[in-house]
SERO-4910 file (N, C-alpha, C, O; in steps of 0.05 Angstrom, whole numbers):
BEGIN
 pado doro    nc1    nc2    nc3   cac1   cac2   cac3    cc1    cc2    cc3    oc1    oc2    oc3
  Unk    A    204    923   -129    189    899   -120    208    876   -115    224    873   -133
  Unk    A    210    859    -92    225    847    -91    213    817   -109    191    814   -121
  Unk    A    240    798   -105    229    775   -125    226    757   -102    238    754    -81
  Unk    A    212    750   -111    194    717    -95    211    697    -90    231    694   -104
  Unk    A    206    684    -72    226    662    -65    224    634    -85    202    625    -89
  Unk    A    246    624    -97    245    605   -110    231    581    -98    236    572    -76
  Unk    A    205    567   -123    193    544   -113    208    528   -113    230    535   -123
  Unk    A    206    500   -104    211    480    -93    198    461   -107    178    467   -120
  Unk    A    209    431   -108    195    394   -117    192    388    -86    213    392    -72
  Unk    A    171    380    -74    169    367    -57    160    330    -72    150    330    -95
  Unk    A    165    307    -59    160    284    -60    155    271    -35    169    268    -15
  Unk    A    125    262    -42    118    249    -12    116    214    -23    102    209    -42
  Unk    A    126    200    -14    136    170    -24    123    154     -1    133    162     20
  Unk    A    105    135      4     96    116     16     86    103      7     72    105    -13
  Unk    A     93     75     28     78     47     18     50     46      0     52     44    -24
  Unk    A     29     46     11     -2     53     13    -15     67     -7      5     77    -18
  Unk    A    -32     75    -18    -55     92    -14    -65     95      2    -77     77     14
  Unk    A    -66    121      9    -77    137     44    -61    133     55    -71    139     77
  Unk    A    -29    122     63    -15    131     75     -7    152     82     -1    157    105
  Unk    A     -3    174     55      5    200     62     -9    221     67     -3    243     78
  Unk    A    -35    210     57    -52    220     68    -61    221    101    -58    239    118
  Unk    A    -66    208    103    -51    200    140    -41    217    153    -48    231    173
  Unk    A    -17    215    138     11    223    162     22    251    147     39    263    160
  Unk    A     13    266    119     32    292    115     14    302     95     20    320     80
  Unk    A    -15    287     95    -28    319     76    -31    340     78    -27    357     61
  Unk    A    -37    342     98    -36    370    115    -15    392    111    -22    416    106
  Unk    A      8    385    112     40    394    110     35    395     77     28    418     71
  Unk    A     36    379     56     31    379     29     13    406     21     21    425      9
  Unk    A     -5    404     27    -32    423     25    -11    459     29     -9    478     13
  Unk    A      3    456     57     12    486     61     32    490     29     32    509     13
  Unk    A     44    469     29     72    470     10     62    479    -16     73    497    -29
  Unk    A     35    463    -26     27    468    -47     13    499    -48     24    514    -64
  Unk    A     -7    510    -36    -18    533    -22     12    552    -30      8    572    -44
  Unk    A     31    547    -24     55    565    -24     72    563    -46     93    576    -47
  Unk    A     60    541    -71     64    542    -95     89    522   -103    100    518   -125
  Unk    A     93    512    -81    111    487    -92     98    464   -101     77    456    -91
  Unk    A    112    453   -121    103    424   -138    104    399   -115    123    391   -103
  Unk    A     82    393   -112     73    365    -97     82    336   -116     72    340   -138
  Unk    A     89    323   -116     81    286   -127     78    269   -103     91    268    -82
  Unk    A     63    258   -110     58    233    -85     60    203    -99     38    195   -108
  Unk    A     76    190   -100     78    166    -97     84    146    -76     98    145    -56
  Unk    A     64    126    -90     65    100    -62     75     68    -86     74     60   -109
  Unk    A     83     60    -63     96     36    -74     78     16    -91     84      6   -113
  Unk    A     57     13    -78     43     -1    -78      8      3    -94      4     27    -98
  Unk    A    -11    -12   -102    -27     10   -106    -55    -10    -84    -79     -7    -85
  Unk    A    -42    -25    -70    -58    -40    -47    -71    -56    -48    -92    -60    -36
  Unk    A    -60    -71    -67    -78    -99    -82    -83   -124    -48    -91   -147    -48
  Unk    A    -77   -110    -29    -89   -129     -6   -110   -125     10   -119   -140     27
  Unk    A   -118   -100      1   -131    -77     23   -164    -85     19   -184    -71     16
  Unk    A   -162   -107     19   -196   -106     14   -203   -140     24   -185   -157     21
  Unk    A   -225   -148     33   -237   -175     40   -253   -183     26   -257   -207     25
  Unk    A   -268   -163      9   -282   -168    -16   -278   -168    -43   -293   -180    -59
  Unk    A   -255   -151    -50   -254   -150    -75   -217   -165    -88   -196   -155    -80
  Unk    A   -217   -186   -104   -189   -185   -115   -176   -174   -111   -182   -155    -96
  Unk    A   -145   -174   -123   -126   -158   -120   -129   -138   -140   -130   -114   -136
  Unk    A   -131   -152   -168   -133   -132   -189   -158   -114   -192   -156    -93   -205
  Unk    A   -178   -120   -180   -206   -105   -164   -195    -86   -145   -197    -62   -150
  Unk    A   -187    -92   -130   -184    -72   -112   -155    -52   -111   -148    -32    -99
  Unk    A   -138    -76   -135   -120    -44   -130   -128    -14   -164   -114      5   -170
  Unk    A   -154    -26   -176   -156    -13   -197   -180     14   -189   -185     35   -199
  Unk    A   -192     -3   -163   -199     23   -143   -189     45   -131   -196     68   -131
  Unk    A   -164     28   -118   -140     47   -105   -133     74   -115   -135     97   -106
  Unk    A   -125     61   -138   -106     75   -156   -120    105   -165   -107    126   -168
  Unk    A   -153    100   -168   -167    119   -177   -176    132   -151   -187    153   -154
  Unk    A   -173    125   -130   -185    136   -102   -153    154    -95   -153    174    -81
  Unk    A   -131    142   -106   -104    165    -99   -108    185   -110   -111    207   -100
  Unk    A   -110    177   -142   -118    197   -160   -132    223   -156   -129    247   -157
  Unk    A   -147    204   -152   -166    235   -139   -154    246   -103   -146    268    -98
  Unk    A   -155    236    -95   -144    254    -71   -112    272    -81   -102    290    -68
  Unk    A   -102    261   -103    -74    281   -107    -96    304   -124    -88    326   -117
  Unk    A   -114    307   -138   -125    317   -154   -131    333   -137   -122    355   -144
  Unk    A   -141    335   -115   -146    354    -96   -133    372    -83   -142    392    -71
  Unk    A   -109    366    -86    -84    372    -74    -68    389   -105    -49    404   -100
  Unk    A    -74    386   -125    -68    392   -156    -39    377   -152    -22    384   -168
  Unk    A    -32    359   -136    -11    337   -147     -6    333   -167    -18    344   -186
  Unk    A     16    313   -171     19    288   -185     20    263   -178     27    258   -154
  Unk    A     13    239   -197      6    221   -171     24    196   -185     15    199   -208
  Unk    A     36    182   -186     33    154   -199     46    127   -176     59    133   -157
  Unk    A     41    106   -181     48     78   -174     79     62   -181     90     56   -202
  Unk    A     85     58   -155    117     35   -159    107     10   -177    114      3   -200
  Unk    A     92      3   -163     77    -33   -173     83    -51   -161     75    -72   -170
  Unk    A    101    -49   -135    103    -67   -118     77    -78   -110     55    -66   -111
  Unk    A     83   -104   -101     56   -115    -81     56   -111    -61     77   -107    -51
  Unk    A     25   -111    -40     24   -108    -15     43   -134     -1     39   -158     -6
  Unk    A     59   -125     12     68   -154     34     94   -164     14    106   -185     18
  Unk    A    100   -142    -10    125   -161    -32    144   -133    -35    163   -129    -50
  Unk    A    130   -113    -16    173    -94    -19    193   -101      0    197    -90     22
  Unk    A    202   -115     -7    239   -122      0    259    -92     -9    257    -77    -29
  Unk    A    275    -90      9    302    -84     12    323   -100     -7    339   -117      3
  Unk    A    322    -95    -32    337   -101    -52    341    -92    -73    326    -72    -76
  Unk    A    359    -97    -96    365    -76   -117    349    -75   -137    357    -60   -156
  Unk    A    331    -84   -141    304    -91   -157    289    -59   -138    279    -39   -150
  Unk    A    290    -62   -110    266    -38   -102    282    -21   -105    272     -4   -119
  Unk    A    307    -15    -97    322      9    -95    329     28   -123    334     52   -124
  Unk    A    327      2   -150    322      9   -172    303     28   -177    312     49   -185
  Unk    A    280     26   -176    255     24   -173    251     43   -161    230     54   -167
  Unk    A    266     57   -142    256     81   -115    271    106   -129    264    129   -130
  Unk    A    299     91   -139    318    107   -143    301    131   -171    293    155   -169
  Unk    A    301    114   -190    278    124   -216    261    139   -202    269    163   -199
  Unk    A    239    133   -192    222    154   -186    237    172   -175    220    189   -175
  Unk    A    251    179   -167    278    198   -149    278    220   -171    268    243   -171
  Unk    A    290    205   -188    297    221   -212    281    232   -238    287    245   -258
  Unk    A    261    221   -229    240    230   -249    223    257   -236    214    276   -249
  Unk    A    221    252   -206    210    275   -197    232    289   -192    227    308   -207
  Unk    A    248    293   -185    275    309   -181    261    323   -152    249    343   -158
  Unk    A    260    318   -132    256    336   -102    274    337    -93    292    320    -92
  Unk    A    271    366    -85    287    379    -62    286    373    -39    301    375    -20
  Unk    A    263    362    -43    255    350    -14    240    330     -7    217    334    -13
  Unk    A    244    308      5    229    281     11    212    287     32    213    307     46
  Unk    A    192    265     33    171    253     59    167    224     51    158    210     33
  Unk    A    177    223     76    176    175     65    168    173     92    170    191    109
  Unk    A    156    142     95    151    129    119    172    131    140    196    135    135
  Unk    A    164    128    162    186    126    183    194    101    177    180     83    167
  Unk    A    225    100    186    239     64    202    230     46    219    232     22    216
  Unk    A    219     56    239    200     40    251    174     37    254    167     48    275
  Unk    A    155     26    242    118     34    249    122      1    238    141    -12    229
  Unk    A     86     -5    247     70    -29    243     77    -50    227     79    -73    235
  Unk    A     80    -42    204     80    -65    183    113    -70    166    129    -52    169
  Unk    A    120    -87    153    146    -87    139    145    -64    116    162    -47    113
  Unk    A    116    -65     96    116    -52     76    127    -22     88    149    -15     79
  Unk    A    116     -5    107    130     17    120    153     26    112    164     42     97
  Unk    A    164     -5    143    197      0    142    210     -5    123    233      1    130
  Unk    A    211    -18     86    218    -33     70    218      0     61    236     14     53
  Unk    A    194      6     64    194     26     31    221     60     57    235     77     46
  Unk    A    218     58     80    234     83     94    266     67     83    284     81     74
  Unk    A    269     44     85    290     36     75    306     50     45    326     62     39
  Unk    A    284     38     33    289     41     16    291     74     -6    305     81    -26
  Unk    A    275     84      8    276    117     -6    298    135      5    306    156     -5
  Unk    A    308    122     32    334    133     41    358    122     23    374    136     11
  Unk    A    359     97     24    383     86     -1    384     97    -31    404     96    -46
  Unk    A    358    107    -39    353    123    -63    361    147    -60    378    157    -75
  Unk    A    350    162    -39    359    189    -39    396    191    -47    407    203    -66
  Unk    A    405    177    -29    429    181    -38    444    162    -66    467    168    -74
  Unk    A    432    145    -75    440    131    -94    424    147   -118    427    132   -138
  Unk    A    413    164   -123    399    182   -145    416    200   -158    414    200   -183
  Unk    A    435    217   -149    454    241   -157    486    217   -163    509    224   -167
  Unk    A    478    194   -162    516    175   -173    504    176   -196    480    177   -194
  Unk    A    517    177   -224    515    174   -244    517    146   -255    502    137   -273
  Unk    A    537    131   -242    540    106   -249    525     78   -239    527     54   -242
  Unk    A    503    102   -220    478     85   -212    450     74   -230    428     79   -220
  Unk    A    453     59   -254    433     62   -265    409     48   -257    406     25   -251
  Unk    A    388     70   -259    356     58   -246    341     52   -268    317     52   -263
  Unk    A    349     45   -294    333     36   -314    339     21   -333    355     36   -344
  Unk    A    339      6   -342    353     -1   -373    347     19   -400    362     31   -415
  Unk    A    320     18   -400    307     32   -414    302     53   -413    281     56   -400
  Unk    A    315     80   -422    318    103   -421    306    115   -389    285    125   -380
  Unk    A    324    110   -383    317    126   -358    331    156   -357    350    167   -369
  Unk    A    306    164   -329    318    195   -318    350    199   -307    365    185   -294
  Unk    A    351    213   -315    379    233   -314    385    232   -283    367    233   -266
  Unk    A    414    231   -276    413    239   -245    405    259   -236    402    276   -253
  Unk    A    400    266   -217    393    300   -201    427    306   -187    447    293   -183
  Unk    A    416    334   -185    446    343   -172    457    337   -146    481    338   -141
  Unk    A    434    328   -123    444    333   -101    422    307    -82    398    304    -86
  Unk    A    433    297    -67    418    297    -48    398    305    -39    401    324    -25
  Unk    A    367    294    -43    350    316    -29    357    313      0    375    299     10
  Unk    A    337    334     13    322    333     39    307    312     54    282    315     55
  Unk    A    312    302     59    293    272     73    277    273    106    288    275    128
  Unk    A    263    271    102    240    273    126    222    251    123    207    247    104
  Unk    A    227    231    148    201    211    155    179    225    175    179    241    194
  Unk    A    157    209    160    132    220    174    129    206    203    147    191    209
  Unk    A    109    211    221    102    195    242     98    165    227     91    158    204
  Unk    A    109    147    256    100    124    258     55    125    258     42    144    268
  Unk    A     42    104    247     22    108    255     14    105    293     23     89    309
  Unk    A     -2    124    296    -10    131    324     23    139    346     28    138    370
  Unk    A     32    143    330     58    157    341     72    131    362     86    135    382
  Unk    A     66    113    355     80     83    370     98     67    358     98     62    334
  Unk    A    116     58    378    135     36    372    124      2    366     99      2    363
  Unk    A    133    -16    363    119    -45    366    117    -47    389    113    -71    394
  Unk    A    117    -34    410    121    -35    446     97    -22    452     85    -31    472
  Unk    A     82      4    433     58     20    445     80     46    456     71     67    465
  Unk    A    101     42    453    115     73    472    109     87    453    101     79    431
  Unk    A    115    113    461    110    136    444    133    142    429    154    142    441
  Unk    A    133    146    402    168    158    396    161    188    391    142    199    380
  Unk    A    183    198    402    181    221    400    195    242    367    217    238    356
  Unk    A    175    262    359    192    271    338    196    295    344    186    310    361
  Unk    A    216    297    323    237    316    326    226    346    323    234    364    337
  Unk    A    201    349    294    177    377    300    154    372    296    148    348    293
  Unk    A    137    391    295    114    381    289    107    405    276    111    428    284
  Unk    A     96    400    257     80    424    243     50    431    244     33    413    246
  Unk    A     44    456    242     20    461    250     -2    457    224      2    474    206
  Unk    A    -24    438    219    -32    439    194    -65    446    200    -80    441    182
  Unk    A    -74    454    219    -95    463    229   -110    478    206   -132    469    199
  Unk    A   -100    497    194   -111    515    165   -123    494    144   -144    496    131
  Unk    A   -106    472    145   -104    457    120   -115    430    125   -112    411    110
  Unk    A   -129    428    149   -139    399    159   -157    390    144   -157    367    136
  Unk    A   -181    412    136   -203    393    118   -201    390     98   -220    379     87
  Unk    A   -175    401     82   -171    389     60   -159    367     63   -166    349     47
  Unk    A   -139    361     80   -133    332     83   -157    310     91   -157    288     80
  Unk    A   -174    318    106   -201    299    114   -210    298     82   -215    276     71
  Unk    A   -210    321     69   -224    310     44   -205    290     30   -215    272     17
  Unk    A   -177    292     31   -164    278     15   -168    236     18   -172    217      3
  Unk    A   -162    242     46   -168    210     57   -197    208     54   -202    185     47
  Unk    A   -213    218     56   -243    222     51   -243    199     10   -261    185      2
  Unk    A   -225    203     -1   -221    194    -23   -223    165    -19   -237    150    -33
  Unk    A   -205    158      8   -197    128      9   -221    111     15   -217     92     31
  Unk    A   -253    116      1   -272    104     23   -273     73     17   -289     59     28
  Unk    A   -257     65      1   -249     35     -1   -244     13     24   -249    -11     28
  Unk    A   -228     41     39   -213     28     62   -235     25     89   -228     11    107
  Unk    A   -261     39     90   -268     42    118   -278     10    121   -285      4    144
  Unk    A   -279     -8    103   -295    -34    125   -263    -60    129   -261    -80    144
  Unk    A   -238    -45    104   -215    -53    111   -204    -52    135   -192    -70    145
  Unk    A   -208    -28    147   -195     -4    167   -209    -26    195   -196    -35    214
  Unk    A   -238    -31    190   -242    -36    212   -240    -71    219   -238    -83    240
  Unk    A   -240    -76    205   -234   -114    203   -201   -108    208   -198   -111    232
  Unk    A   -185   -104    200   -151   -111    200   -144   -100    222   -136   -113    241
  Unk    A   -149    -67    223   -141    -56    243   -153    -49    272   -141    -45    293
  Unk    A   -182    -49    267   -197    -44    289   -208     -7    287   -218      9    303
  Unk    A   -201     -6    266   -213     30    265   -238     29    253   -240     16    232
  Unk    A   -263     42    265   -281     43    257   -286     72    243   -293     70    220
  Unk    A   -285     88    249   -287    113    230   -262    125    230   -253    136    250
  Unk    A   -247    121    200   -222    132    202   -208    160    195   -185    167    193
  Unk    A   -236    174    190   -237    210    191   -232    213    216   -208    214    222
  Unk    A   -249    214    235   -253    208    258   -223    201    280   -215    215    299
  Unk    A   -213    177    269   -188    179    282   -163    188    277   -143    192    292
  Unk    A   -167    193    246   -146    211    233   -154    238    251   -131    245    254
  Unk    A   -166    254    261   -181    275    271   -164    274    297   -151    293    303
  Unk    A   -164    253    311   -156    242    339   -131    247    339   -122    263    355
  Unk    A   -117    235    322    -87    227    325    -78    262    319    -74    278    337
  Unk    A    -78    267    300    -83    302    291    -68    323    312    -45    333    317
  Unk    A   -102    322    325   -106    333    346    -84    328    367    -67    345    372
  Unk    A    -85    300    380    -61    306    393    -24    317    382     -4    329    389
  Unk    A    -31    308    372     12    316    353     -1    350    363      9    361    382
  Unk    A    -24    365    348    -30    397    357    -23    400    377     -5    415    381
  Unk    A    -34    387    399    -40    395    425     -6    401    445      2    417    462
  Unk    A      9    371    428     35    384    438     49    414    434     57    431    450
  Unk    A     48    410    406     48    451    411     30    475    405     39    493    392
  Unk    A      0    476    415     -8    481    422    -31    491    406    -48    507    416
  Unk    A    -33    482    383    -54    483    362    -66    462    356    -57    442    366
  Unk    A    -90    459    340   -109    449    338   -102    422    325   -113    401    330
  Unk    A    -85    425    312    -85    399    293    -44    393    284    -32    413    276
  Unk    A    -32    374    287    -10    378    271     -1    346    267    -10    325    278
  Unk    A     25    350    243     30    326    228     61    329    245     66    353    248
  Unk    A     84    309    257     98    308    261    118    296    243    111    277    230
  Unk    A    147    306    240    168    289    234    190    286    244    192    296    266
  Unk    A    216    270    232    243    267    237    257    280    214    243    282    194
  Unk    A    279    289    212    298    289    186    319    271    196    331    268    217
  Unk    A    319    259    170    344    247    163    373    255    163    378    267    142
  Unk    A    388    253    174    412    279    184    440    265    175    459    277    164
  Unk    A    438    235    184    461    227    173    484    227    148    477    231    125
  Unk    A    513    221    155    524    229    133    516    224     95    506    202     90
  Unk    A    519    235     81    524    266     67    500    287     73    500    311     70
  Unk    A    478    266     83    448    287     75    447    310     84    460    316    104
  Unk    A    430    327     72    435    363     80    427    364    117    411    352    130
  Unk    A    445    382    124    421    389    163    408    406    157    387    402    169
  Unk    A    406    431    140    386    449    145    355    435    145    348    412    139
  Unk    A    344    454    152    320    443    161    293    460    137    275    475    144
  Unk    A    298    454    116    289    464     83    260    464     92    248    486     94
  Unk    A    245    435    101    215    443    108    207    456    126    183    463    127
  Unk    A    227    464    150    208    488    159    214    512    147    198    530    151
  Unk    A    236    516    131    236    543    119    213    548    104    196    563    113
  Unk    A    210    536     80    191    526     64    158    537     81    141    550     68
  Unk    A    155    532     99    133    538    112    131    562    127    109    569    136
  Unk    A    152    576    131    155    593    153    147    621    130    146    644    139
***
């Protein structure tokens, strides 16, 4: 009988609650399905995301609306504690990114893209790239207080789509694959299905009125480029030391 291919740490890292949900549940769902360890952390737990409720109201919602969508997913889930509109590019966050690095130990990343909509985004793609590689120095310390151990290596780093696959211009950016998550779609609808905090957020800030619905939309097209029903796109991070192989599509294949 032959032996099974060794599992894998995947880490999906974004700003938000329902960010990753968004842009790589789908992809998460196969990984996990195929028995690799999921964690999802977000920077933030979205103490802005609401017109009606406080901060400490509404990010004590959040927190339990992630919860449960990683629960779904049999994740792990926890919170940076940054504020909405307060992650900076500095050694306080990189601190901060670096630790969770090392606490989940992944082989493999999913962070925000460099360029999309908001700063929190690009702050936190900043910043989990400066971690990735600042996680495996030893003389990098991310804690005072007993912190995690370095990891050995460099993970894998992959940003997700920009939201609606746009620049601040409306152009399209193009990525580099796209994966097919068509099998695994309604478990992601169920996962953001978690976030129902967000639908009267969604539509006051952003203008989305049903955001199953356009999560469904956006989907669909990334599929349609290669030629299935539904898919999540990304980039890898390639630059020097980080690995080139291409670990998540093996992983999937």
């Amino acid at each position: 009988m032959a032996a099974s291919a060794p599992k894998h740490r995947i880490l999906a890292i974004h700003a938000h609650p329902d960010d990753v949900e968004f842009q790589c549940a789908g992809t998460l769902a196969r990984l996990t399905q195929a028995g690799h360890h999921v964690t999802i952390v977000t920077m933030t737990a979205g103490d802005c995301g609401s017109a009606e409720l406080g901060p400490a109201e509404i990010s004590k919602v959040r927190r339990a609306e992630a919860r449960a969508a990683a629960d779904l997913l049999g994740a792990d889930y926890f919170c940076l504690e940054f504020t909405d509109l307060g992650i900076m590019h500095d050694n306080d966050g990189r601190r901060r990114v670096t630790e969770a690095i090392r606490r989940a130990r992944p082989d493999l990343v999913l962070t925000a893209p460099p360029v999309d909509y908001m700063s929190d985004h690009e702050m936190t793609s900043r910043l989990v790239r400066d971690a990735c590689f600042a996680a495996p120095i030893p003389n990098y310390k991310s804690g005072q207080w007993e912190p995690a151990g370095v990891i050995a290596r460099i993970p894998h780093l992959y940003y997700v789509d920009a939201i609606e696959g746009i620049d601040y211009f409306g152009n399209p950016q193009k990525p580099e694959f796209i994966v097919d998550v068509s099998a695994t779609f309604e478990l992601k609808l169920k996962m953001l299905a978690c976030h129902a905090s967000q639908r009267n957020w969604l539509l006051q800030q952003h203008g989305i009125d049903e955001y199953l619905e356009s999560c469904r939309k956006w989907s669909a097209k990334r599929g349609q480029e290669i030629g299935v029903a539904f898919g999540e796109a990304y980039v890898q991070h390639k630059g020097h030391p980080y690995p080139h192989d291409n670990l998540l599509l093996t992983l999937l294949s």
